[in-house]
C-alpha positions as CSV (number, residue, x, y, z in Angstrom):
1,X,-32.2,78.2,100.0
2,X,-35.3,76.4,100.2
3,X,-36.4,74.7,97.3
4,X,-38.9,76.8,94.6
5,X,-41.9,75.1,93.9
6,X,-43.8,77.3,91.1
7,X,-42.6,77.1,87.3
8,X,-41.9,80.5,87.4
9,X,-39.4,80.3,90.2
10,X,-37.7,77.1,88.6
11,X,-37.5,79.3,85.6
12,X,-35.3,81.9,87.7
13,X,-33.4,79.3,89.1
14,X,-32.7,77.2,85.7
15,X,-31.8,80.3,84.1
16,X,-29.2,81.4,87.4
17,X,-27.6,78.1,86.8
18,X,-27.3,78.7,82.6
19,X,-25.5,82.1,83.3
20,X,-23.2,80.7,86.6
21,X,-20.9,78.9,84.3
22,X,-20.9,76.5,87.4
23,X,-21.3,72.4,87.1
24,X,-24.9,71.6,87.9
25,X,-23.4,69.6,91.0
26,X,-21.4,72.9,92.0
27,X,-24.5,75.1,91.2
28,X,-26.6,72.5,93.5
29,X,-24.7,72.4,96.4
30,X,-24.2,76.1,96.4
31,X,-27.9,76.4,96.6
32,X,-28.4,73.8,99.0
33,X,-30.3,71.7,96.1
34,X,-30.1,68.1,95.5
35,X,-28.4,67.6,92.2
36,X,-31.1,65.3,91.0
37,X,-33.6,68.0,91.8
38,X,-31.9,70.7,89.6
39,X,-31.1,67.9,86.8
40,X,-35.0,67.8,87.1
41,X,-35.8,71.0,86.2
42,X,-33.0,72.5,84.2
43,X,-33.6,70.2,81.4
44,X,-37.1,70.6,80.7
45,X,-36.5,74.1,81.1
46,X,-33.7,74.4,78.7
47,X,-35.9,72.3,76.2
48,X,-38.6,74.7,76.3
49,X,-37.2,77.6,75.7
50,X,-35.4,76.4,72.4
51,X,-38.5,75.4,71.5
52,X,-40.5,78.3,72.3
């Protein structure tokens, strides 16, 4: 998988990663991500939509 790029898409992909009960380094390496890439996103992701 090539790596998203938009928001929107690292929305998708932060939310596929919540609901695949997998380990983010399982998760990453499934989708051919590095781990620190995925940490990246899924964080600020999760933050915002508690907050939101």
């Amino acid at each position: 998988m090539s790596k998203p790029v938009e928001s929107e898409e690292w929305f998708q992909v932060a939310e596929a990663f919540e609901a695949s009960g997998l380990t983010q380094k399982e998760f990453s390496a499934q989708r051919g991500l590095l781990l620190s890439t995925l940490q990246s996103w899924v964080y600020p992701v999760s933050v915002k939509v508690v907050v939101a």
